[in-house]
N, C-alpha and C positions, 0 to 999 in steps of 0.2 A: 405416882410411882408405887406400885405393890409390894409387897414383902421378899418374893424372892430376886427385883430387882435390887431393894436396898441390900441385900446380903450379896448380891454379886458384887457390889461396889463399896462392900464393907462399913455399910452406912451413911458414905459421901456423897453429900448431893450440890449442886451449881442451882442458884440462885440465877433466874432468866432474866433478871433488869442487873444488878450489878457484879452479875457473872461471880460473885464469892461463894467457894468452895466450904461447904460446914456439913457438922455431924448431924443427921434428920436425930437421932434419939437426942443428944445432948445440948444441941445450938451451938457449939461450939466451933467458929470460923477456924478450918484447918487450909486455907489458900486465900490471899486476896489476889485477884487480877490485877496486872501491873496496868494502870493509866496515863496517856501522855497528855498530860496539859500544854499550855499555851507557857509555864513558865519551868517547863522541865527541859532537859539539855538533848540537844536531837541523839538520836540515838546512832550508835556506834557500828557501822554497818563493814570495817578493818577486819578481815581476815576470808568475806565470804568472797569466794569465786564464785560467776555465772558462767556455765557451758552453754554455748548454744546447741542447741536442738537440731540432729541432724536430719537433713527434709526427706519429709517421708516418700517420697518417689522422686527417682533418678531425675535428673535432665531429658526429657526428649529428642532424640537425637533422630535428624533427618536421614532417613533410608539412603546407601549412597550404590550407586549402579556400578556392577563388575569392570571391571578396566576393558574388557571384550565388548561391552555394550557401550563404551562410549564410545571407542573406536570405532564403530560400526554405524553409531548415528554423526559423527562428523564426517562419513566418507558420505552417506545419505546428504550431509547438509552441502557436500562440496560437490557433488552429481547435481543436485538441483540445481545453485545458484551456476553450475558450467552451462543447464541446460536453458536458464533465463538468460545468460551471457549470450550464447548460442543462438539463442530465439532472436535476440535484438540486434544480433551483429552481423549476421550471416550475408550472406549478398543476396540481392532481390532476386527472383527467378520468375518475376510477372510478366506479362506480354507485351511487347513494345504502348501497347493502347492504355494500361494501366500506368506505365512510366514515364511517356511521351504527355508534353504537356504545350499547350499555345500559345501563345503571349505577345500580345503588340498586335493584335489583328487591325487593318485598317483596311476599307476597300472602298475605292474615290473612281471619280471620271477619269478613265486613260488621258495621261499629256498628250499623245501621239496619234492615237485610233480615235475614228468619231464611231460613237455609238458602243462606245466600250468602257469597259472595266478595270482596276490595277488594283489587284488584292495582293498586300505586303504582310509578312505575318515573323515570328519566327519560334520553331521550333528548339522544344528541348529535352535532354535526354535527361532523366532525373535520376537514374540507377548508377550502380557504382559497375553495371556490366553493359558490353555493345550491345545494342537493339537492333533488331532490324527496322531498315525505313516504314513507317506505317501506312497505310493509304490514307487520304483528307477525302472528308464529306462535305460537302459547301452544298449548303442550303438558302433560300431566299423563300420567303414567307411575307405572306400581305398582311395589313394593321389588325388582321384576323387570326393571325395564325395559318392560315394558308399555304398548302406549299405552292410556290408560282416555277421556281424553277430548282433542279437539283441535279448533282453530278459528283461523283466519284472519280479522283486522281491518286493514281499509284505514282510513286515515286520515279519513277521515271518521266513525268509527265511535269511534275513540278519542281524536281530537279531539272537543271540543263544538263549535269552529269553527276554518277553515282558516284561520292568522291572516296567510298570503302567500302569494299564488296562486305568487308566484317559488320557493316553496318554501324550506326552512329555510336562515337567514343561516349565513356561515363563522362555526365557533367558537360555536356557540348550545347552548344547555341547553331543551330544552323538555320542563315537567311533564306528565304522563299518570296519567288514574285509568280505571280500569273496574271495574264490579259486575259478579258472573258469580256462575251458579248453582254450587253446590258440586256438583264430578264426584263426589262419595265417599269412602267412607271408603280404599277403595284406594289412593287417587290421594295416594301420598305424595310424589312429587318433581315437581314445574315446572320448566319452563325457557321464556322468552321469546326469541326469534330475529327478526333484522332479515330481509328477505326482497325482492328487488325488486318493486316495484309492477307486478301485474296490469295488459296494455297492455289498455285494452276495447273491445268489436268492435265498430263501430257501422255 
């Protein structure tokens, strides 16, 4: 410490191991540091309050959207989920061939005709609206894939009568038989196919 520090501080200087306060010209301890031992009385901490510290930047608060803009995306969210409702409920508008389906096809030796055919099958409408009758494609194909023999029936034809000019109800089962000549001995695999009805020219 220099000379014009000791005259700022009047003299007094601290002692850096045990911290006592004395005169640099005279030696003379003018402060001792108070020490707490192991056999001194804990100290007296009655009277002090702590404030806590208040946080230095606010809460974050989530942006919240104008009362116009959430009106206007819950009309967005009720237009969409009308128009997924819509999309899945709506009634079919597909062509008898897309909604017309086969089932139960069986084609065996006529009881009654020699040299013949009895294909039993039955139709169904699968749409929640009337269809019109569809025409049937009846095919016979050899162990090849071959076609041996083929033919087209409109409904007039495998119907005995048209029993709705509206055409077939939603949800309906309608029976079907026809007699056919047998194509051959070839003619090992069938398959019957729904097909849209022929528009005719008139």
């Amino acid at each position: 410490m220099n000379d014009k520090q000791l005259r700022t501080a009047a003299g007094q200087v601290r002692c850096g191991e045990c911290l006592q306060v004395f005169d640099a010209g005279t030696g003379e301890v003018g402060f001792i540091a108070p020490r707490i031992g192991s056999d001194d009385p804990e100290p007296d901490f009655t009277g002090i309050t702590v404030t806590p510290m208040e946080a230095a930047d606010p809460p974050a608060l989530e942006p919240t959207l104008p009362a116009s803009l959430k009106l206007l995306g819950l009309i967005l969210l009720l237009a969409l989920g009308g128009q997924v409702a819509w999309h899945n409920l709506r009634p079919a508008t597909s062509s008898s061939a897309d909604t017309v389906t086969i089932k139960q096809l069986i084609v065996r030796q006529h009881p009654d005709l020699e040299n013949a055919l009895q294909l039993d099958s039955v139709l169904i409408n699968n749409s929640v609206d009337n269809q019109p009758y569809p025409d049937l494609l009846l095919r016979f194909d050899t162990r090849y894939g071959e076609a041996t023999a083929q033919r087209r029936f409109v409904a007039g034809e495998y119907l005995p009568y048209i029993p709705d000019a509206a055409g077939m109800a939603p949800r309906t089962r309608v029976q079907i038989s026809l007699s056919l000549i047998n194509p051959g001995a070839r003619a090992v695999n069938y398959a019957l196919t729904v097909v849209p009805a022929a528009v005719s020219e008139n």
